[in-house]
GUVO-271760 format. One record per residue (C-alpha): residue number from 0; x, y, z. Coordinates in steps of 0.05 Angstrom, whole numbers. Layout:
<atoms>
+------+--------+--------+--------+
: resi :     c1 :     c2 :     c3 :
+------+--------+--------+--------+
:  NUM :      X :      Y :      Z :
...
+------+--------+--------+--------+
</atoms>
This chain:
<atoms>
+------+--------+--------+--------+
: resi :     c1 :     c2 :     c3 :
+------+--------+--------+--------+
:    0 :   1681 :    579 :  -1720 :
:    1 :   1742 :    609 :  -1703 :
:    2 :   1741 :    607 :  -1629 :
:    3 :   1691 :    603 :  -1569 :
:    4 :   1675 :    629 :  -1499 :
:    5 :   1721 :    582 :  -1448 :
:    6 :   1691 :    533 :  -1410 :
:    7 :   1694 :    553 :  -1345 :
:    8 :   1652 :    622 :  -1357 :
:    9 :   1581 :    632 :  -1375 :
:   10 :   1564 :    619 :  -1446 :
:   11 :   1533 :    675 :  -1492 :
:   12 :   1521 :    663 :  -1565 :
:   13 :   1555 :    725 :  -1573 :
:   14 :   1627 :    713 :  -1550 :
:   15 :   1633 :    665 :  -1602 :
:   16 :   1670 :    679 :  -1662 :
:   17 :   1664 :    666 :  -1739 :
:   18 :   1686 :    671 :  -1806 :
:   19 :   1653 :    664 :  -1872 :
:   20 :   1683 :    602 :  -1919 :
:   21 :   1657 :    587 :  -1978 :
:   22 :   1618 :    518 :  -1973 :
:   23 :   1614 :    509 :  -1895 :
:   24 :   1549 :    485 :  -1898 :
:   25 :   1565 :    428 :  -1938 :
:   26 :   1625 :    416 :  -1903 :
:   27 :   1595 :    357 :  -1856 :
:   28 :   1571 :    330 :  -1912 :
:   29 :   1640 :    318 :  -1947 :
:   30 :   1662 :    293 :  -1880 :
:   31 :   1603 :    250 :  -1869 :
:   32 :   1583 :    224 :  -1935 :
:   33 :   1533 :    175 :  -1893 :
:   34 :   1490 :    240 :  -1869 :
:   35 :   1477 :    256 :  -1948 :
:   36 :   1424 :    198 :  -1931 :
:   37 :   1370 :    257 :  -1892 :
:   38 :   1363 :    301 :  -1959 :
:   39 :   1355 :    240 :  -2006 :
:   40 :   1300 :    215 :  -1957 :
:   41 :   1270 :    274 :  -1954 :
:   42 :   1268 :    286 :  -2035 :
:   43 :   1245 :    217 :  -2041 :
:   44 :   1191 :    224 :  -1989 :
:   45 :   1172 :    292 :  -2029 :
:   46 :   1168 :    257 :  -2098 :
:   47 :   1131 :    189 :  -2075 :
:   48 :   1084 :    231 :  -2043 :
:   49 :   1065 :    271 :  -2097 :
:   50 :   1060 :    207 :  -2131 :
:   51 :   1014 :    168 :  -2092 :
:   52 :    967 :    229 :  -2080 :
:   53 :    961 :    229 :  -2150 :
:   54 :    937 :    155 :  -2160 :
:   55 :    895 :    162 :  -2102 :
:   56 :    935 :    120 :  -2047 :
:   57 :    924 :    168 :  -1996 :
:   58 :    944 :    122 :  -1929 :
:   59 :   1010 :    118 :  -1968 :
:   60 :   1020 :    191 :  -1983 :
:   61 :   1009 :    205 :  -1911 :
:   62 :   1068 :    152 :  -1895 :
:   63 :   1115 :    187 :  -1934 :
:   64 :   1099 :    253 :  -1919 :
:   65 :   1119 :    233 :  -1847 :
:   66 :   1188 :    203 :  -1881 :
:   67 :   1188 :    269 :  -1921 :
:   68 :   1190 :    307 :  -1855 :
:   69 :   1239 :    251 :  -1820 :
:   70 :   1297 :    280 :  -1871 :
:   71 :   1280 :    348 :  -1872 :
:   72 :   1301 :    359 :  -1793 :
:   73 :   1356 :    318 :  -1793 :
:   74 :   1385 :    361 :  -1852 :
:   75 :   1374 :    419 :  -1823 :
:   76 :   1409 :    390 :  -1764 :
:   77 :   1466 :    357 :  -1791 :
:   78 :   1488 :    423 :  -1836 :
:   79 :   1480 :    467 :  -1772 :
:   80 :   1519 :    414 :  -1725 :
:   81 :   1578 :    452 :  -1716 :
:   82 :   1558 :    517 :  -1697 :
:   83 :   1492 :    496 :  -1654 :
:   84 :   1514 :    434 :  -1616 :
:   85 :   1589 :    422 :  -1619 :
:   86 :   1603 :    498 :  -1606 :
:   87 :   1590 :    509 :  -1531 :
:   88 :   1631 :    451 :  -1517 :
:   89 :   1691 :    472 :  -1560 :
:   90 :   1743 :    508 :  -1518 :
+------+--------+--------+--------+
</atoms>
């Protein structure tokens, strides 16, 4: 983001202004090495569910398909960060 609507008018999605960089999705990733922990959580949850619904442990397939879910949102939420929560505040 290259700059944003000041703080003291009405905020539009609009005003804001961006550039394209190569890799800025994975940018809070390199920043935040911990938040790398939502997609492994959610890869895992994929695979163990795939697993136990295949031996027929289907209380525990339902588990993990919730932890499946748990990393998917965060991910989505932790490469977007910038631009949908910490924006508006910039100045």
């Amino acid at each position: 983001m290259v700059s944003s609507p000041g703080p003291a008018t009405a905020f539009s999605p609009l005003a804001k202004k961006v550039e394209v960089v190569a890799g800025a999705w994975m940018h809070n990733y390199a920043a935040y090495p911990w938040m790398v922990l939502a997609p492994a959580l959610a890869f895992a949850g994929g695979i163990l569910v795939l697993v136990l619904s295949s031996s027929n442990r289907a209380g525990l397939a339902f588990i993990f398909s919730f932890t499946s879910l748990a990393g998917v949102i965060p991910t989505a939420g932790f490469a977007m960060f910038f631009f949908v929560i910490a924006a508006p505040m910039a100045a």
